[in-house]
N, C-alpha and C positions, 0 to 999 in steps of 0.2 A: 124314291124308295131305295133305301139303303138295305141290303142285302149280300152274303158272300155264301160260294161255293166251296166246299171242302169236301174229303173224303169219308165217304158212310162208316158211322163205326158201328159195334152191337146194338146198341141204342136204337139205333134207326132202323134197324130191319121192322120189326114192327109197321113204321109209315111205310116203307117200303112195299110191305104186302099191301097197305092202301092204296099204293103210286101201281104195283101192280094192277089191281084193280080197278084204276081211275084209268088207266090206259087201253084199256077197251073200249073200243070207240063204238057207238050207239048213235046215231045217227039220229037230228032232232025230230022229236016227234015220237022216237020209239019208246018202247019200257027198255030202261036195264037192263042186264043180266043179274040173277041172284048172285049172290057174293057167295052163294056154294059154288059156282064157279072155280073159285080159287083152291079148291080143295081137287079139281079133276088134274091128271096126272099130266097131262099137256099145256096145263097154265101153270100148276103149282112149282114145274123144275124152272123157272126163272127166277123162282125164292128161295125156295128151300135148299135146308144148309149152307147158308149165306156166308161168303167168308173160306169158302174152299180154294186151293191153289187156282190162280190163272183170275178169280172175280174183281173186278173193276168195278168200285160202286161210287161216286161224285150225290151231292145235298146241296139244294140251296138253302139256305135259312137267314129269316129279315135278321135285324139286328135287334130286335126283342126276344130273339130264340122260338121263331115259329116257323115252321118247314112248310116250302113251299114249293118242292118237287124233288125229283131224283133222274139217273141216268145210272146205267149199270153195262155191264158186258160181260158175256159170261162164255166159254168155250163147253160146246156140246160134243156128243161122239155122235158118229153116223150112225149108230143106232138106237139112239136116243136122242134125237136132235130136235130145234124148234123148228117154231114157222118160219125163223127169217134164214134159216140154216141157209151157206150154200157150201162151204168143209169145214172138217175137221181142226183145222189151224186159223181160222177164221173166228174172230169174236161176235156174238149177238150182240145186239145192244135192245135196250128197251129203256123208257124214256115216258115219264109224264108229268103234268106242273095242277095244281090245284088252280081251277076255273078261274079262280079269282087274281092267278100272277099271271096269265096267257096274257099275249101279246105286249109285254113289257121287255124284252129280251131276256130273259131268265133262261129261256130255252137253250139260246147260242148259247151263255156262258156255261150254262152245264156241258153242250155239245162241243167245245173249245177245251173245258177240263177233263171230260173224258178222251177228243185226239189227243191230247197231250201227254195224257197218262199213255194211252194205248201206243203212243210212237217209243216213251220212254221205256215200253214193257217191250220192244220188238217186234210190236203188229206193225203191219201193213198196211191192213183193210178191216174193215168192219161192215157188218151185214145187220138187217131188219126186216121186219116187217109192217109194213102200215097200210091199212084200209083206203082205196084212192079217194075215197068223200072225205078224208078227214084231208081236205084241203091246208091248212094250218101247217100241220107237221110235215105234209109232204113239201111245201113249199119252205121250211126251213130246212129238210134233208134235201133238197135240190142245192140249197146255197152250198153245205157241204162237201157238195159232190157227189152224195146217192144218186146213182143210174138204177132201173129197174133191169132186174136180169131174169124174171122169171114172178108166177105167179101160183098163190097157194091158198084151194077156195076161191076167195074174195076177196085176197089181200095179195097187196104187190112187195115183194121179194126186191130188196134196193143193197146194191153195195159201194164203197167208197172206199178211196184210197185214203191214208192216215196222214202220210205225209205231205210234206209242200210241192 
């Protein structure tokens, strides 16, 4: 499967709010969450106004031009921060692939283009959030170097260092 990573432009925000929403993990067996989801003010600030100082957004797309996930990073204030918050100078990231490119490595190369960006921008570290059932993604944020520093709800709070 021939496929490349590049940087999100306007275009994509749109899938992006999809890749948003595909990134809530639901555990098999459940219902969904309604896609009004997306409109509550604690999922919505990982989208909206896309494209502000400091956002890091990476795409993969096949080579027929169909998108097949996204990765992003975005700097929160402490008081208005996400779930994977842990400062201020600390980037989020957030990160999901359509069902159907999971376990092809699509995932690393997005996670490889967004360290890269973020070492080139003068991060450090990077911080998330992932559900510990969603075994998949925790086990490609381990290869990275996410350690868990703390827990929020149900979801574990993971950070890593950017550089080599």
């Amino acid at each position: 499967m021939n496929y490349m990573v590049r940087p999100l432009t306007d275009e994509d925000v749109p899938f992006m709010w999809d890749m948003l929403y595909e990134s809530m993990y639901v555990p098999e067996g459940q219902e969904p969450f309604s896609r009004d989801i997306l409109q509550e003010p604690s999922i919505a600030k990982y989208a909206e106004h896309w494209g502000r100082p400091g956002d890091i957004g990476w795409i993969a797309v096949t080579e027929e031009g169909e998108r097949m996930g996204t990765i992003t990073a975005r700097i929160f204030p402490e008081d208005n921060h996400g779930y994977g918050f842990v400062g201020a100078d600390i980037p989020e990231m957030g990160m999901a692939l359509r069902r159907a490119y999971r376990g092809r490595g699509v995932g690393k190369a997005l996670m490889q283009a967004l360290f890269d960006d973020l070492l080139r921008s003068g991060y450090t570290r990077v911080s998330l959030s992932v559900d510990p059932k969603n075994t998949a993604a925790v086990k490609l944020y381990r290869r990275f170097g996410f350690e868990e520093v703390g827990m929020v709800d149900t979801s574990v709070t993971m950070l890593a260092e950017v550089g080599p």
